[in-house]
C-alpha positions in Angstrom: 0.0 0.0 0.0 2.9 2.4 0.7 4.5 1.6 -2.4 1.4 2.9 -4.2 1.0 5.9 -2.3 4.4 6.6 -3.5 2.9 6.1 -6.9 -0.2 8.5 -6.5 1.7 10.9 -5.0 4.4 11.3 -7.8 1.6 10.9 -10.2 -0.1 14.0 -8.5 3.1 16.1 -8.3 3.9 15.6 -11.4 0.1 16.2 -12.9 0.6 19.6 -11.2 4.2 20.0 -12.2 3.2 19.4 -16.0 -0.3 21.5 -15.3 1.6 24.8 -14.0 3.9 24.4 -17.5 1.3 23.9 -19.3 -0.8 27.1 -17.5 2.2 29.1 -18.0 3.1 28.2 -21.6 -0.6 29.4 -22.1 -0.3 32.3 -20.2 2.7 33.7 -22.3 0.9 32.7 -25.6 -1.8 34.7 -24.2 0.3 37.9 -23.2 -1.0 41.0 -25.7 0.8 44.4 -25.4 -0.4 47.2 -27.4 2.6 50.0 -26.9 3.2 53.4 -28.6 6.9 55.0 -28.8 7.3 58.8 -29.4 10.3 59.6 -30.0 12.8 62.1 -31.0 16.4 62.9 -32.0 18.5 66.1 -33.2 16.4 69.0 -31.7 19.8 70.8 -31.4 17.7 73.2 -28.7 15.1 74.4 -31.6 12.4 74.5 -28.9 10.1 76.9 -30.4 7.6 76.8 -33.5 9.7 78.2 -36.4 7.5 78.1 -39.6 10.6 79.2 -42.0 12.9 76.3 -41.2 10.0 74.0 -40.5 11.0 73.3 -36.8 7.5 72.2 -34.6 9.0 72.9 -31.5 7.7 71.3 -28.1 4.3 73.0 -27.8 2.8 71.8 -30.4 4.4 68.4 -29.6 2.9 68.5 -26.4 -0.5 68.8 -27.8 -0.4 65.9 -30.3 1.5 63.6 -27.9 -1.3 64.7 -25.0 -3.8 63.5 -27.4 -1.9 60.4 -28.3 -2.1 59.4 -24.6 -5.8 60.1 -24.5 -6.4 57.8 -27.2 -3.7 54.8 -26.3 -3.5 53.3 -22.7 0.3 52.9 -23.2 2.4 55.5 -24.2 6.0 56.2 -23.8 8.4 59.1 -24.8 11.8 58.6 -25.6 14.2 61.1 -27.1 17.4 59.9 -28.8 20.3 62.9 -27.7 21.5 65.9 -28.9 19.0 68.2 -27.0 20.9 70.0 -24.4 23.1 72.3 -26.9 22.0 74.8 -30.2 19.9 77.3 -30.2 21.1 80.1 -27.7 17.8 79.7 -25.2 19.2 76.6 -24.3 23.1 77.2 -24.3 22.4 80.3 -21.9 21.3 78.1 -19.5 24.1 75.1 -20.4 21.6 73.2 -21.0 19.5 73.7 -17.9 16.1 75.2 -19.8 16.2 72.0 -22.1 16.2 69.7 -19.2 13.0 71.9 -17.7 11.4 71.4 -20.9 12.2 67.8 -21.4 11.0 67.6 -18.2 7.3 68.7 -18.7 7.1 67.2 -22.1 7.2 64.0 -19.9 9.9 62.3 -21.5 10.5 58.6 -19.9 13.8 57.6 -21.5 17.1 59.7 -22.6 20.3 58.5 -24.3 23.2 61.7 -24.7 24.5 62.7 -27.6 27.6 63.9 -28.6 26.8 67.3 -28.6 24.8 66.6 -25.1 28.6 66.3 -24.2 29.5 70.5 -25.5 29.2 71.6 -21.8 31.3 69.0 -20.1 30.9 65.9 -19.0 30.6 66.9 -15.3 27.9 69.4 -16.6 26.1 66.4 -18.7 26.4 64.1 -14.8 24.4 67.3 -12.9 21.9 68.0 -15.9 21.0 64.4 -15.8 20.7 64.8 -12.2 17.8 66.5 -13.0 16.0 64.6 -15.1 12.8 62.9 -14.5 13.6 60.6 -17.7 15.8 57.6 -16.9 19.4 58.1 -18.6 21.1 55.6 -20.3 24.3 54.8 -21.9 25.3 51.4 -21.7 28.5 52.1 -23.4 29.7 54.8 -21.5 32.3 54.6 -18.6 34.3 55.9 -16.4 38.8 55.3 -16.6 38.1 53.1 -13.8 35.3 51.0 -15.7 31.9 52.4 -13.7 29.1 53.8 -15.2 28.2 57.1 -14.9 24.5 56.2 -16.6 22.4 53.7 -16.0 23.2 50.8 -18.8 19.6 49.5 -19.2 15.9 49.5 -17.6 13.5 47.1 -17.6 10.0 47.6 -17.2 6.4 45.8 -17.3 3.2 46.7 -19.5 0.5 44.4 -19.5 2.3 42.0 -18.0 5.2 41.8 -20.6 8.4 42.7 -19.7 10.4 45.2 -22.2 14.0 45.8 -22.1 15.3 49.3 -23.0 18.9 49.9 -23.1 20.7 53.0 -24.2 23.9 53.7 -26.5 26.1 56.8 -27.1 28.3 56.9 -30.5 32.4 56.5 -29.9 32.5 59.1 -31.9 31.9 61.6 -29.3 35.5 61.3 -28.4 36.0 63.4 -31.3 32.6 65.3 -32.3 33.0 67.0 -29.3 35.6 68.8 -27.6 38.0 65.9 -26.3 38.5 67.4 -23.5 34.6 67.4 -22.3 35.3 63.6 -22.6 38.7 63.4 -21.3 37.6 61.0 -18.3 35.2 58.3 -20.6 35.3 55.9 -22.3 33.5 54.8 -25.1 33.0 50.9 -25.4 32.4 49.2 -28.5 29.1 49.3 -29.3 28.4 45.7 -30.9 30.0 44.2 -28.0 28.2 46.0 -25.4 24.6 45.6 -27.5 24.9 41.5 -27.3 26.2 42.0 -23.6 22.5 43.8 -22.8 20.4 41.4 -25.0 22.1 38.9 -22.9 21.6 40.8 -19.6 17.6 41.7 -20.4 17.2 38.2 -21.8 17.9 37.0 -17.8 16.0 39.6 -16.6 12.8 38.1 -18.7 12.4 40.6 -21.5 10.2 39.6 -24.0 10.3 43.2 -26.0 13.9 44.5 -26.7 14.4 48.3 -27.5 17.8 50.0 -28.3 17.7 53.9 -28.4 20.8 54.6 -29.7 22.6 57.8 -30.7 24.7 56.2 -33.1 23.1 56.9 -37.2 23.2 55.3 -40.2 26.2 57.3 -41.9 29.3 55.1 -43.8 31.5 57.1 -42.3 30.5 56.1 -38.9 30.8 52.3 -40.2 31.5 49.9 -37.3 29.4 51.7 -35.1 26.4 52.5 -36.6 22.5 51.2 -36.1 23.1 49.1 -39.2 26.1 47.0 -37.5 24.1 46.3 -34.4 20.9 45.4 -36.3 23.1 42.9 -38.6 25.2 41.5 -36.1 23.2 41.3 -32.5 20.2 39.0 -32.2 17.0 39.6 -30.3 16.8 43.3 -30.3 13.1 44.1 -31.8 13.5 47.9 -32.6 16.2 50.9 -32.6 15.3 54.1 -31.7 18.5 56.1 -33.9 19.6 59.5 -34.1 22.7 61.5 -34.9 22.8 61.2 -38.6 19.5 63.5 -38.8 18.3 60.7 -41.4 14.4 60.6 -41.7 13.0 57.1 -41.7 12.3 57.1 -45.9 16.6 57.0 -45.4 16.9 53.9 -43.9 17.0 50.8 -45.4 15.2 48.4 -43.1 16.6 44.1 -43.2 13.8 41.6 -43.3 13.6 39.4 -39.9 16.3 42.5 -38.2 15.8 44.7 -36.0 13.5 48.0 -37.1 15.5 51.5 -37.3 13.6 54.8 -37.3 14.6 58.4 -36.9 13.4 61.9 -37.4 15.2 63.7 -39.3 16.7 66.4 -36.8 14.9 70.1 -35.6 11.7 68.5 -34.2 10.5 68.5 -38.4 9.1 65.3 -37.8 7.7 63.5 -34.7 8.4 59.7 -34.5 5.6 57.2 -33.6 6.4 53.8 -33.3 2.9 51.1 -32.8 3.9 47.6 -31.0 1.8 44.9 -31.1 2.2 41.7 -29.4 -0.1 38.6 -29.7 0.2 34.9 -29.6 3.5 35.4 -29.5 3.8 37.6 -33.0 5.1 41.3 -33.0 4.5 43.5 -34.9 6.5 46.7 -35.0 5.1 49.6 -37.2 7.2 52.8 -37.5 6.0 56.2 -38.7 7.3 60.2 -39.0 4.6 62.9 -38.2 5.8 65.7 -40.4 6.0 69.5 -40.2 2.8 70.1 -42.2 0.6 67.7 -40.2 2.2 69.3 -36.5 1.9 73.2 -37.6 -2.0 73.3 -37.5 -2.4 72.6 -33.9 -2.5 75.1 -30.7 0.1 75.1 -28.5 -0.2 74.1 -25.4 -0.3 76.3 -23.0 2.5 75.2 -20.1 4.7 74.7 -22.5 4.3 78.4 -24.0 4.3 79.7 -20.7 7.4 77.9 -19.8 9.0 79.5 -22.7 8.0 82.9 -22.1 9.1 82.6 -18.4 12.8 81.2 -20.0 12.8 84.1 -22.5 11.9 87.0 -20.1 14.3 85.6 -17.4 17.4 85.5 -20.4 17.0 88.9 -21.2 19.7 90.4 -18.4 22.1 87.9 -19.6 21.2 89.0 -23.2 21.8 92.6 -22.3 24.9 91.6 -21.3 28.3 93.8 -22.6 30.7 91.2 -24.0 33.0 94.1 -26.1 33.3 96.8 -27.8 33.5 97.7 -32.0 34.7 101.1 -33.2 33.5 100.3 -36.6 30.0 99.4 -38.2 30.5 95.7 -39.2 28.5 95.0 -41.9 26.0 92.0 -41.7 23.4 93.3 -44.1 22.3 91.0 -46.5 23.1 92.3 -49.7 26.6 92.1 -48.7 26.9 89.2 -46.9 25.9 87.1 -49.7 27.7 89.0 -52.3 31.1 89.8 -51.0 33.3 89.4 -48.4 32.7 92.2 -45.5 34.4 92.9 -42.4 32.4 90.9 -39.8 32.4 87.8 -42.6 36.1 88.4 -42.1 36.3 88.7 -38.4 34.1 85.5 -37.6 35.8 83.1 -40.7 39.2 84.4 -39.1 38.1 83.5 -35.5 36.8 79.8 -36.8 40.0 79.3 -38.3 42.1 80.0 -35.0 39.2 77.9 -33.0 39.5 75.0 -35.1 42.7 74.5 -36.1 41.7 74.0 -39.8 44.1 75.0 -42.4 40.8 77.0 -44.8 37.4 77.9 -43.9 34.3 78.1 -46.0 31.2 79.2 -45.0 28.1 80.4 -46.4 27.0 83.7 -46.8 23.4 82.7 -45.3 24.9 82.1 -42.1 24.7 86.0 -41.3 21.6 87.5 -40.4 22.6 90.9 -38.5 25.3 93.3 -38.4 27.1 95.3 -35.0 27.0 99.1 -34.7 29.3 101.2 -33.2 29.4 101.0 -30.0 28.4 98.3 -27.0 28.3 94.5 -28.4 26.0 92.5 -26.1 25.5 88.7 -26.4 21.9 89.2 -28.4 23.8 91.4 -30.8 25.2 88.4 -31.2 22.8 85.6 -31.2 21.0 88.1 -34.0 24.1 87.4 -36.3 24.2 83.6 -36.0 21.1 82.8 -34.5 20.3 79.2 -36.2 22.6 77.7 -33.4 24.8 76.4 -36.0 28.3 74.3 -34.8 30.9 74.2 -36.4 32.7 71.2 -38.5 36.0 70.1 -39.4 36.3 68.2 -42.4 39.1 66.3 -44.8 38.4 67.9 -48.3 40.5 67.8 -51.7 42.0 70.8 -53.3 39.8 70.1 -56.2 36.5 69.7 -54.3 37.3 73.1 -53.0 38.3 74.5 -55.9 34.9 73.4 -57.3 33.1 74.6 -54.2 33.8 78.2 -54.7 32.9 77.7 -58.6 29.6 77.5 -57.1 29.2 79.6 -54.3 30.4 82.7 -56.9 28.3 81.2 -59.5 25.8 83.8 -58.7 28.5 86.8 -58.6 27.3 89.6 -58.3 23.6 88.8 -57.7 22.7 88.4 -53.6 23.0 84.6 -53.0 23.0 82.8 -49.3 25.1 80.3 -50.9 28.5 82.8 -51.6 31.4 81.9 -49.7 32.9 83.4 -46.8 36.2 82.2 -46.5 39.7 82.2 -44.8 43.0 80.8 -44.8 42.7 81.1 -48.5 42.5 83.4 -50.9 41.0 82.6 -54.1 41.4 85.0 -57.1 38.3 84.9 -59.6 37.5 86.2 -63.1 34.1 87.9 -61.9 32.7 88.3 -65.7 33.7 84.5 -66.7 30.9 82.2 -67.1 29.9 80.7 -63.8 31.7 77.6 -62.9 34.7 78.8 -64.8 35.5 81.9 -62.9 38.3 80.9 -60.2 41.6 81.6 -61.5 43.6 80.9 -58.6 43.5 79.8 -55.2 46.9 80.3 -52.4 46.8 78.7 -48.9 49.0 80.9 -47.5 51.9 81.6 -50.0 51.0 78.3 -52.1 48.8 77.1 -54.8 46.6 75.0 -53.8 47.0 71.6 -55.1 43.8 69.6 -56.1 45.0 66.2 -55.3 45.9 67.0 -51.8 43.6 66.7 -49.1 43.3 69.6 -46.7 41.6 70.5 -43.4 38.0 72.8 -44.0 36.2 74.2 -41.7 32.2 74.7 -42.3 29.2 74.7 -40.0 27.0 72.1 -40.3 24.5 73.2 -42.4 27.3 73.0 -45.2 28.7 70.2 -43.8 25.2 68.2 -44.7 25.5 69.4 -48.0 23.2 72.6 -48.0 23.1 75.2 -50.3 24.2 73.0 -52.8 27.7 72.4 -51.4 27.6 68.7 -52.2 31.2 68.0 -52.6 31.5 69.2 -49.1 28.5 67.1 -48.1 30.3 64.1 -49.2 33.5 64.4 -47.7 34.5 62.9 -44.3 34.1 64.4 -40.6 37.2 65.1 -38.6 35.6 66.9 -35.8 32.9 68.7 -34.2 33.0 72.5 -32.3 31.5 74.8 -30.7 28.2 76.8 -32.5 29.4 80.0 -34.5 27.9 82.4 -31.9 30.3 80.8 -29.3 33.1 81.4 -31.2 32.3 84.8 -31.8 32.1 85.3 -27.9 35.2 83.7 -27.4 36.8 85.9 -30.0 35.6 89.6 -29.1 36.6 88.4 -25.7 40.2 87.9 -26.5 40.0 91.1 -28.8 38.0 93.3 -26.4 37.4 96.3 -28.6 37.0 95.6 -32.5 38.8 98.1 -34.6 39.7 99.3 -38.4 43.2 97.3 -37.6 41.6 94.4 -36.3 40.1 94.0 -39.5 43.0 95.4 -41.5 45.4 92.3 -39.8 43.5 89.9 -41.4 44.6 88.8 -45.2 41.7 89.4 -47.8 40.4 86.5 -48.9 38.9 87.7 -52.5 40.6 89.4 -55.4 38.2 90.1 -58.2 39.4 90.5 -61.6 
């Protein structure tokens, strides 16, 4: 009789052993999730409607994402990096007025980006101090091998578990200045990606998501959202940014991992729909564009937020940084049709900022001239107020001879697209036909030579290929700096008082024949 009350009772055990399987198995199978992701990348501090350059900005954000939630039980907002530096109502601040804004946007989830780093990284640690969105950055790390983010988060929705983990490009080491970075390092990101899956995958994550500052660009091969998607398994979706590529750019792998982005500027608004049942996902990604954003109110907080930051910036504003004894000219009509004395000032003080051995920038870039007189920080932020930094790239002498055939291609009609330059002078036939009008061009005492490669320096409008510069578009990064109205600071600081021989110091960088 004992022996078969052994029996029954294994029997039983094992009955409810197999039963609880079995109830679980079903249970998973049973699991549905209906998730949205908003997201965003690249806002470069444009946090206010601008209708010209087609930036949304965060009030009218708010509103569609407000109305999202009231429609969708599960919402969450993540934003990819590159927020904290641009436009000058956040740089004022450091950073500190984007981190309020992000803050009552209600963003869940942010991953730096290299220009999160402009400020410092010890400025970056306090401003994510005071976040109410978790932080992540799996790759980053202190000399001694510590994080100073969190590497990952997991959290549970309808009873599934999703895994979020965050990534910062290695090439902040250098699209910053190094020595904001000077105490990180940057781990390789393919490594680190499988190391999280794997880490998540213990944790019980049935939903993987990467938000990753990294892009899509070939220059940035070996780290880019492509080489994680093709070489780690079991992530379901990458959240990208720092290439400013709009999801039509991307080139998506059947059975991989899906990659979206926005674009950069708030232009678009990324919405992500996941859907989970019997074990199938389905992961739809989708841009909501300029034109379908600009109709709505703003909402109010936000606006009010603003004005508040605007109205509370305008001591610092006010604020004397030098002095100019001369008008320097920033009018339009000469800006983008010759070379003038502030075009000369600023290209001269890139040149000494950078390093660079030419710089080439557009004449679009200036939207305001100095009088004589006082020069305050919003005299300033009038000239270069797009928040534009600045770039270093590896260019050949013919590339740039064939740039400046096009930005005097227009010579002398006003175009935004003629060329302020230094560290060069180029000599030009101004009654040739366009595109055959430079005669010469010296860097320094010496021709340049069109099968060398040399150091330009552009902002990053140019450096995307606007304006039509596409042979500077497609040549390689070196470097990122600071924006051109930081420059400019840093410049009339040094100089103090701006004068007919501070302008008469620097070489020309045109003669017309």
């Amino acid at each position: 009789m004992k022996i078969f009350r052994k029996i029954n009772s294994c029997l039983l055990a094992l009955f409810f052993i197999i039963f609880a399987l079995f109830s679980q198995g079903c249970s998973n199978s049973a699991k549905s999730l209906d998730l949205t992701i908003v997201h965003t990348n690249d806002i470069h501090g444009r946090v206010e409607y601008d209708k010209d350059n087609k930036v949304t900005g965060y009030a009218k954000m708010r509103t569609y994402i407000k109305d999202l939630k009231a429609k969708n039980k599960n919402v969450l907002l993540m934003d990819a990096g590159d927020a904290l530096h641009g436009q000058p109502i956040v740089t004022l601040s450091q950073g500190e007025v984007e981190v309020s804004l992000l803050n009552l946007m209600g963003y869940n989830y942010f991953v730096p980006g290299n220009h999160d780093f402009n400020y410092g990284f010890s400025r970056l640690k306090k401003l994510s101090e005071g976040m109410k969105s978790k932080v992540l950055a799996a790759n980053v790390c202190l000399k001694d091998g510590t994080r100073p983010f969190l590497a990952n988060d997991l959290v549970e929705i309808d009873g599934v578990k999703i895994g979020i983990f965050g990534l910062a490009t290695p090439e902040t080491a250098e699209k910053t200045n190094p020595l904001n970075v000077k105490d990180l390092d940057f781990k390789d990101v393919v490594e680190t990606s499988k190391d999280q899956v794997k880490d998540l995958k213990n944790k019980g994550a049935e939903l993987i998501i990467l938000i990753g500052h990294l892009g899509i660009d070939g220059e940035s091969k070996g780290h880019r959202s492509y080489d994680i998607r093709d070489n780690v398994e079991g992530i379901d979706l990458i959240i990208d940014g720092h290439s400013h590529s709009n999801l039509e750019q991307i080139k998506q792998a059947e059975g991989k991992a899906v990659i979206t982005s926005t674009g950069a500027y708030s232009e678009n608004l990324g919405i992500v729909k996941i859907k989970l049942e019997n074990g199938k996902k389905e992961i739809t990604p989708s841009n909501v564009n300029f034109s379908q954003l600009e109709s709505l109110e703003d909402d109010k907080e936000v606006s009010e937020l603003i004005n508040k930051i605007k109205k509370e910036q305008e001591p610092i504003l006010k604020e004397v940084l030098g002095q100019s004894e001369i008008e320097l000219d920033g009018k339009k009509s000469s800006v983008r049709a010759k070379e003038t004395n502030l075009t000369k000032f600023l290209a001269n003080a890139v040149l000494k900022e950078t390093g660079a051995q030419v710089v080439l920038l557009n004449g679009g870039s200036f939207r305001s001239g100095i009088n004589i007189g006082n020069i305050t920080a919003e005299d300033i932020v009038k000239i270069a107020p797009f928040g534009n930094y600045i770039v270093t790239k590896k260019v050949t002498g013919e590339d740039i001879i064939k740039s400046l055939e096009h930005g005097l291609s227009s010579y002398p009609e006003v175009a935004a697209r003629f060329p302020q330059i230094a560290g060069m002078t180029c000599t030009f036939n101004s009654k040739a036909k366009a595109g055959s009008r430079v005669i010469s061009v010296k860097i320094g005492s010496k021709d340049i030579n069109p099968n060398e490669s040399y150091v330009l320096a552009t902002n990053d409008f140019l450096s995307a290929g606007g304006d039509g510069y596409e042979l500077i578009g497609k040549s390689p990064e070196i470097n990122h700096f600071s924006d051109l109205d930081e420059i400019f600071i840093k410049a009339l600081k040094e100089t103090k008082t701006i004068t007919k021989e501070t302008i008469n110091k620097l070489p020309d960088g045109y003669i017309i024949k």
